[in-house]
C-alpha positions in Angstrom: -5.0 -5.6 23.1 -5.6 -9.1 21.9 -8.7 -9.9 23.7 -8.9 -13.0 26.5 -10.7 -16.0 24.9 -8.7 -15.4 21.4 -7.4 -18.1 19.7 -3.7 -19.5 20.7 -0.7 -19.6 20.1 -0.7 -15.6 19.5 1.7 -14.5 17.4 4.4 -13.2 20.5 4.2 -17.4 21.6 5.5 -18.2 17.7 8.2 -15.9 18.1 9.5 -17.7 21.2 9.7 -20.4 19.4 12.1 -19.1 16.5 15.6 -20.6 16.4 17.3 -17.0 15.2 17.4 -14.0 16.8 14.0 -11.7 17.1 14.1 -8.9 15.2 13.1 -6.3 18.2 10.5 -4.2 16.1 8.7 -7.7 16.1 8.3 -7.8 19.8 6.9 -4.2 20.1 3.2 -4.3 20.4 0.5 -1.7 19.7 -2.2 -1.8 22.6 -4.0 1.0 22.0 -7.9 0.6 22.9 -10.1 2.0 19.7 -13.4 2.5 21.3 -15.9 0.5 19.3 -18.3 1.9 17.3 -20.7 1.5 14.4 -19.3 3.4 11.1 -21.6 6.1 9.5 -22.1 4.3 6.4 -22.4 7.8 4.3 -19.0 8.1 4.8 -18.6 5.7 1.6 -21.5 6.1 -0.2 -22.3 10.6 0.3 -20.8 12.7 -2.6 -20.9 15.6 -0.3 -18.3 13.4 2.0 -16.2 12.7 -1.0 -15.7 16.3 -1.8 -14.9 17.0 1.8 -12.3 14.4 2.1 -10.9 16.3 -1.8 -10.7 19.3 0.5 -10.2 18.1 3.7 -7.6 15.1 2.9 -6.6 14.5 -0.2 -5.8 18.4 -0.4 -3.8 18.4 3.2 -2.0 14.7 3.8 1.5 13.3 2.8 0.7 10.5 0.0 2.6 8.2 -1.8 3.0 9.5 -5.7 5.4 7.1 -7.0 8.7 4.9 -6.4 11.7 6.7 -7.5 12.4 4.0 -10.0 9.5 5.5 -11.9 11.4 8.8 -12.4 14.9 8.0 -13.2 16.6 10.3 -15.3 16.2 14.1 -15.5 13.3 15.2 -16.8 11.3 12.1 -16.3 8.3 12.9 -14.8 4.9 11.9 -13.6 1.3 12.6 -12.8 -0.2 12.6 -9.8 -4.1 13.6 -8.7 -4.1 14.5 -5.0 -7.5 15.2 -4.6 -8.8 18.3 -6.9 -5.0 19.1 -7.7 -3.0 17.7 -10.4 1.1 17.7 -10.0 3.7 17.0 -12.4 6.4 15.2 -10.0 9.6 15.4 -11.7 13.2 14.7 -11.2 14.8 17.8 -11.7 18.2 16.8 -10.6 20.0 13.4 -10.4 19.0 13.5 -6.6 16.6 16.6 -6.9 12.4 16.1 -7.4 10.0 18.7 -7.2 6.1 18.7 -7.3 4.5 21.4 -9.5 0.8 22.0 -10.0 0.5 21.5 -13.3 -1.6 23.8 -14.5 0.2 27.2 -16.9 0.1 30.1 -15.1 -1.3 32.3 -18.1 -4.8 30.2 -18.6 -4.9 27.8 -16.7 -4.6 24.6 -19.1 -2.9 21.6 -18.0 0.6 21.8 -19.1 0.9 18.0 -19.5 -2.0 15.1 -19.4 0.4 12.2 -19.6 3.6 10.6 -17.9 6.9 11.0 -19.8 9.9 13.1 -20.2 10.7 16.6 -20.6 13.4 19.1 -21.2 11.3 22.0 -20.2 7.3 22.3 -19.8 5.5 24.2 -22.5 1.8 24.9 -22.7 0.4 23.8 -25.6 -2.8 27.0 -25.7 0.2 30.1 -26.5 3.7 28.6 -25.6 4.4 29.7 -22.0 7.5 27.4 -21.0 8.9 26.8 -17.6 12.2 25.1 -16.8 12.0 21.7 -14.8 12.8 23.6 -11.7 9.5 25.8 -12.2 11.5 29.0 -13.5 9.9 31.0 -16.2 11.6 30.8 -19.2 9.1 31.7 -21.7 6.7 35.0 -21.4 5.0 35.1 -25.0 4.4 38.8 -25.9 6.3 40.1 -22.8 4.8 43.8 -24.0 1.9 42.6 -23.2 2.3 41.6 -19.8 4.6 44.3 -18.2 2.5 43.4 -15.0 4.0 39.8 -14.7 7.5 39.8 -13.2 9.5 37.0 -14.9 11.3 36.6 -12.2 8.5 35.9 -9.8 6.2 33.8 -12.7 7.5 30.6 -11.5 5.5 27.7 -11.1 4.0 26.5 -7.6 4.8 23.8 -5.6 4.1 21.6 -2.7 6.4 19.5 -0.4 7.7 16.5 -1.3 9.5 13.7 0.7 11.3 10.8 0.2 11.6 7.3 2.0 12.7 3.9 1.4 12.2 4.6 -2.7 8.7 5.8 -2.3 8.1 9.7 -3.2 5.5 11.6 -1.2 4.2 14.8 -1.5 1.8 17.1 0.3 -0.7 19.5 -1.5 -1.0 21.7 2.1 0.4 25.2 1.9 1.7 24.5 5.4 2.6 20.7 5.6 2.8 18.7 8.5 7.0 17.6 8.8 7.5 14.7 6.5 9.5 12.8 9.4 6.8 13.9 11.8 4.2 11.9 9.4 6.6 8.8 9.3 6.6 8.3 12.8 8.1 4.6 13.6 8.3 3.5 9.5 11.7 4.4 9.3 12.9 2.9 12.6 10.8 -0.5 11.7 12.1 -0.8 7.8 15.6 -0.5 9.2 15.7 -3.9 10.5 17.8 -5.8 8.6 17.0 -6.6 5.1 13.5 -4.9 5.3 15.3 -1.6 3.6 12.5 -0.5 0.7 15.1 1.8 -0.6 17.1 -1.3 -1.6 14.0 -3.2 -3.7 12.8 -2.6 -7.2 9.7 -2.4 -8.2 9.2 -5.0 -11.1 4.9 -5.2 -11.3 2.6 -2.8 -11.2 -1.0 -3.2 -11.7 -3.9 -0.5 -11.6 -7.4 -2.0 -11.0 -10.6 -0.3 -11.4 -13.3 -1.2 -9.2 -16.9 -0.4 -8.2 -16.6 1.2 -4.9 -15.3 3.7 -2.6 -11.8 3.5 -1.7 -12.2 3.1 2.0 -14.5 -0.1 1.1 -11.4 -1.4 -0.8 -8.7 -0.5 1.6 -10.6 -2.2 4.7 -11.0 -5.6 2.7 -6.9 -5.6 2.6 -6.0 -4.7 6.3 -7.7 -7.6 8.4 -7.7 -11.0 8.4 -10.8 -12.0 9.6 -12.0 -12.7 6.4 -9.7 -15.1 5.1 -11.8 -18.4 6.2 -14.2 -17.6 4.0 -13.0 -15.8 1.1 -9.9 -17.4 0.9 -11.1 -21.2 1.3 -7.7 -22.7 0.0 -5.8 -20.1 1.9 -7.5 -20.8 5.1 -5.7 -24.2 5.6 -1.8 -22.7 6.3 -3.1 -19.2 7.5 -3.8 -18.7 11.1 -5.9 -16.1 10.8 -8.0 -15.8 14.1 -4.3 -15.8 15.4 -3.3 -12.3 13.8 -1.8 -9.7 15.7 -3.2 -6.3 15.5 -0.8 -3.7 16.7 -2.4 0.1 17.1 -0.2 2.4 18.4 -1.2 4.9 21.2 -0.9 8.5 19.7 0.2 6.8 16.3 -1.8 7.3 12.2 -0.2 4.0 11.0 -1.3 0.5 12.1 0.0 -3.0 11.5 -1.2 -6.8 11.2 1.2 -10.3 11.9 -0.9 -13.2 10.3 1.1 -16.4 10.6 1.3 -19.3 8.0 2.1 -22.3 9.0 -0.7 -23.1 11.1 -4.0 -23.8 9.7 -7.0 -21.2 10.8 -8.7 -22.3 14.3 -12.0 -21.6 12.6 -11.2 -24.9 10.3 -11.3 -28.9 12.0 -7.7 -29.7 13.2 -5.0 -30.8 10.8 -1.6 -33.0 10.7 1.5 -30.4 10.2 2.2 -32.5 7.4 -1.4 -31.6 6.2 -0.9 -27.6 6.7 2.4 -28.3 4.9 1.2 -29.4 1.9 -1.7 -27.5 1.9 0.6 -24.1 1.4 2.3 -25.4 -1.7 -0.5 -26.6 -3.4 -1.2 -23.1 -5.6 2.1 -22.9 -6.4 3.0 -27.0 -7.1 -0.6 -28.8 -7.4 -0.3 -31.9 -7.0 3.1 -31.7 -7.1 2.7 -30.8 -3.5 2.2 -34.1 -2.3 5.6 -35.4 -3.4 7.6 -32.5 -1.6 9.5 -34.4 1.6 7.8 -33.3 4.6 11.2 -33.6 7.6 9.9 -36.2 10.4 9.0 -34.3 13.4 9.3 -31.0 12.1 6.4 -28.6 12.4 4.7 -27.2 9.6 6.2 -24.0 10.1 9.2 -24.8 10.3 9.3 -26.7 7.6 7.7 -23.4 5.5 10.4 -21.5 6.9 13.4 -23.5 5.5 11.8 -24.4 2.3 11.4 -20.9 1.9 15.0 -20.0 3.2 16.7 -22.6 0.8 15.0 -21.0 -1.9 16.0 -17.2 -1.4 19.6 -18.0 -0.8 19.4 -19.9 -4.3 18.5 -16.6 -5.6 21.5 -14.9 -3.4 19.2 -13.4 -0.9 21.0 -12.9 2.0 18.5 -14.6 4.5 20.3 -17.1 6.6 19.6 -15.1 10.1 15.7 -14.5 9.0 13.2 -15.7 11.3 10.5 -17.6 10.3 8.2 -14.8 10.9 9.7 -12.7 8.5 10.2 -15.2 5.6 6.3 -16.3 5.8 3.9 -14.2 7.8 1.9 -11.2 6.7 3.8 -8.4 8.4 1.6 -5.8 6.9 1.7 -2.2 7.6 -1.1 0.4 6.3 0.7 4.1 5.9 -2.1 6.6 6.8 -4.5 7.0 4.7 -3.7 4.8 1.7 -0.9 2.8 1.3 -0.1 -0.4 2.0 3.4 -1.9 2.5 4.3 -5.7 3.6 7.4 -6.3 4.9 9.6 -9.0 5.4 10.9 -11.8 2.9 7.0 -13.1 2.9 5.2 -11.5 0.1 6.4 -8.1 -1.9 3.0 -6.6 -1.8 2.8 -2.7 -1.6 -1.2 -1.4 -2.2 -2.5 2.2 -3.0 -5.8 3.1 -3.5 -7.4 6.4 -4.2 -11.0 7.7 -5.5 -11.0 7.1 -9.2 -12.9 10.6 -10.0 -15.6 12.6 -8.2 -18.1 9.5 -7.9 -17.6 7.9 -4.4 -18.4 4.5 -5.9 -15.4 4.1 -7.6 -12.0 3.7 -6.8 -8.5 1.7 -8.0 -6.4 -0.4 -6.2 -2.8 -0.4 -7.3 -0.5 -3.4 -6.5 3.0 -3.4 -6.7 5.4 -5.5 -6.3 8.7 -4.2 -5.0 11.3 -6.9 -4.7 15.1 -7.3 -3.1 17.6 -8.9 -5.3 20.7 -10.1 -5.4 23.8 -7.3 -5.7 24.5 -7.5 -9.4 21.2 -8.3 -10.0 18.6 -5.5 -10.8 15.4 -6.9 -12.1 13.5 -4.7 -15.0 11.1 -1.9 -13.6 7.7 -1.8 -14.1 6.9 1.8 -15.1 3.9 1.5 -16.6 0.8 0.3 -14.6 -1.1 -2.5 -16.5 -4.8 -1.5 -16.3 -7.7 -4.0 -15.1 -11.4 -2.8 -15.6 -13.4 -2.8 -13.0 -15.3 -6.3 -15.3 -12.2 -7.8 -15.8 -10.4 -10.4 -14.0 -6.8 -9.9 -12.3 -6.1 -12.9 -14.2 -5.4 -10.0 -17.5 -2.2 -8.9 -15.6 -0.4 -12.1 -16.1 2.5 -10.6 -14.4 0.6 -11.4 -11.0 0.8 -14.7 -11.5 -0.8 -17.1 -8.8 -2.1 -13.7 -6.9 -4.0 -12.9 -9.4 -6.6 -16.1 -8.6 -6.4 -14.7 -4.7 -7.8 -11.1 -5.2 -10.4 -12.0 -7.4 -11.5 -13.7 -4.2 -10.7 -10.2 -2.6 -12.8 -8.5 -5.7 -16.0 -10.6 -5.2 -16.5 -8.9 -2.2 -16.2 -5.3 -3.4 -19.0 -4.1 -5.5 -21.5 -6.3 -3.0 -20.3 -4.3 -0.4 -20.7 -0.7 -1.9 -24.1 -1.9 -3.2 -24.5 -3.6 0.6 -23.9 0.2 2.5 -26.4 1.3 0.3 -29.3 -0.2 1.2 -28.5 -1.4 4.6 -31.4 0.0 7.4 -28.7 0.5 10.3 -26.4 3.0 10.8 -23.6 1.1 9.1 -20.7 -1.3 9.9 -20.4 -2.8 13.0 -16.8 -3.8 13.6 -15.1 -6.5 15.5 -13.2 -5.2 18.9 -10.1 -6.7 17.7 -9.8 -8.2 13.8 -10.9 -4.7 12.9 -9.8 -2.4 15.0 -7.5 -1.4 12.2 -10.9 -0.3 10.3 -11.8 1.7 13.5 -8.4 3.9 14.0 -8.3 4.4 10.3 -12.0 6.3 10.8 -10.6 7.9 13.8 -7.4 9.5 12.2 -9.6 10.3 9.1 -11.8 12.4 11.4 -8.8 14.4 12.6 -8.5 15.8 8.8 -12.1 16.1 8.6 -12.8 18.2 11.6 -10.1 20.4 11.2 
């Protein structure tokens, strides 16, 4: 619950203020009271806790493996690394995917140690070949294995499920229910023109960095750090205004950060001031010669500039509120995916441990974008790689983002290095901005303790 002394307007007081109708998933409201408490700080730094979360997590939890635009045809298929297992997911069917483990079933190698296509998978150490569908089609020497039934040699498998163009799967031998897992996603991304299912995704960046993946996925789901990292951000991005919706017996969280209002932590500006100040990455000083509508508020003025320009591009956005053509409507999909929606930003994040060392991790963004019927965009199937040295700025196909989470990065490897040497227990988190951070802890404990 947004606590009393908080900065105002809250996000609820913006909506009453839109001019179209209130989408009603906008009005609902997570109140759920995460009991503050100071984070062990082993949790990102032990070895031993990596490995547990491999066994405990990774090995037992729905996760996002790829859009099904990565997999189109038959036989197209992909790796995946949930925790100590590898999987070949592969469209078996035009509306069929299966997950195997991809390891042969005669020795053990890898059948495949890249992304690509397939007619059948053969191991490459004596030939065993199964079909896409896992069926043995290939004993080598049969006579010398008349204790292997054919019929029964089939590759394994874990679940998979599907939703709004993602594909999940689930390592577990006894799964949770994929629409249990969901909970409300499904009922929240039907509102209209939020469908995932409907977007394509057209960037896709991997980037390496030094840290654990928790330290990583924290930096991305609060706002509280905006004024700060974010300077030329901070000016149109209310972000001691957020709402911070945790829902009572709920894994999946969500953030509204409002533009169009400059943060309270910064001295008080003219709406024509905020206005400008949100156009400047994108224009410069071409900014200042954009008409600002006498009277108008800066958000409102955001809203239709923003309006004009999607139905230019044959968006269908006329009825879209302000809210959902500028804000941060960010929601963080138990345990590590990201997914904005909205006609704000395209953003979708992943991260996962890059190896066994709990220093390292990567951070995929995506960008999965509506478009106009008629009007597919390419797909990015191939992640362009950033070291964990580089610059975002070597993805040019991030564009002006790229500037913003280098701002994000500078934080990173301080703060791995940071919860190594710190004398206390570990972080100590807001009782609001973070109590994202804080449910996140608690639902990983569920996995752990079990």
């Amino acid at each position: 619950m947004r606590p009393a002394g908080a900065p105002a307007p809250d996000v609820q007081g913006m909506l009453n203020a839109e001019t179209r109708p209130v989408p009603p998933v906008l009005r609902e409201t997570g109140d759920a009271v995460v009991a503050p408490a100071t984070i062990d700080r082993t949790r990102y730094t032990d070895p031993g806790f990596a490995a547990r979360e491999r066994q405990q997590l990774w090995s037992r939890c729905w996760q996002m493996a790829c859009r099904e635009e990565d997999i189109p045809e038959t036989g197209d298929y992909i790796l995946y690394q949930a925790g100590d297992t590898s999987l070949i997911v592969v469209r078996t069917a035009p509306n069929a995917i299966h997950a195997h483990v991809n390891a042969c079933l005669h020795r053990g190698r890898l059948l495949r140690e890249a992304d690509g296509h397939a007619h059948e998978f053969r191991c490459p150490f004596h030939g065993f070949t199964w079909a896409l569908d896992g069926r043995c089609q290939a004993l080598v020497n049969g006579w010398d294995f008349a204790h292997v039934d054919p019929a029964a040699f089939t590759l394994p498998q874990v679940a998979v499920g599907r939703w709004g163009g993602f594909i999940f799967v689930n390592p577990s031998p006894a799964p949770e229910a994929f629409e249990t897992f969901l909970e409300l996603l499904p009922a929240h991304y039907a509102t209209r023109g939020w469908s995932l299912a409907d977007r394509v995704k057209t960037v896709h960046v991997r980037k390496h960095h030094r840290c654990n993946w928790k330290v990583a996925l924290e930096a991305f789901i609060e706002s509280f750090h905006v004024t700060e990292t974010h300077r030329t951000a901070a000016p149109y991005l209310a972000d001691a205004n957020t709402q911070y919706d945790v829902w009572r017996d709920g894994r999946h969280t969500r953030m509204i950060s409002p533009r169009g209002l400059a943060s309270p932590n910064l001295p008080a500006m003219t709406d024509e001031a905020v206005f400008r100040a949100s156009l400047r990455p994108a224009l410069g000083d071409g900014a200042d010669s954009v008409p600002f509508p006498a009277g108008s508020s800066a958000r409102a003025a955001m809203g239709d500039l923003r309006r004009r320009a999607l139905l230019a591009d044959g968006l269908d956005v006329a009825d879209a509120t302000d809210c959902e053509l500028l804000d941060t409507i960010q929601y963080h999909v138990f345990p590590n995916l990201v997914i904005w929606a909205g006609w704000g930003s395209y953003l979708v994040y992943r991260f996962l441990p890059d190896g066994d060392d709990p220093g390292r991790c990567t951070m995929e963004i995506m960008f999965v974008v509506p478009h106009a019927p008629g009007k597919t965009p390419a797909v990015a199937r191939e992640p362009t790689i950033v070291g964990a040295d580089q610059s975002h700025r070597v993805a040019a196909e991030l564009g002006g983002f790229a500037a913003v989470f280098d701002e994000d990065q500078s934080n990173l490897a301080a703060l791995q290095k940071g919860l190594k040497t710190m004398r206390t227990a570990g972080p100590n988190t807001g009782l609001y901005q973070e109590a994202r951070i804080r449910h996140f802890h608690a639902m990983l404990d569920r996995f752990m303790a079990a």
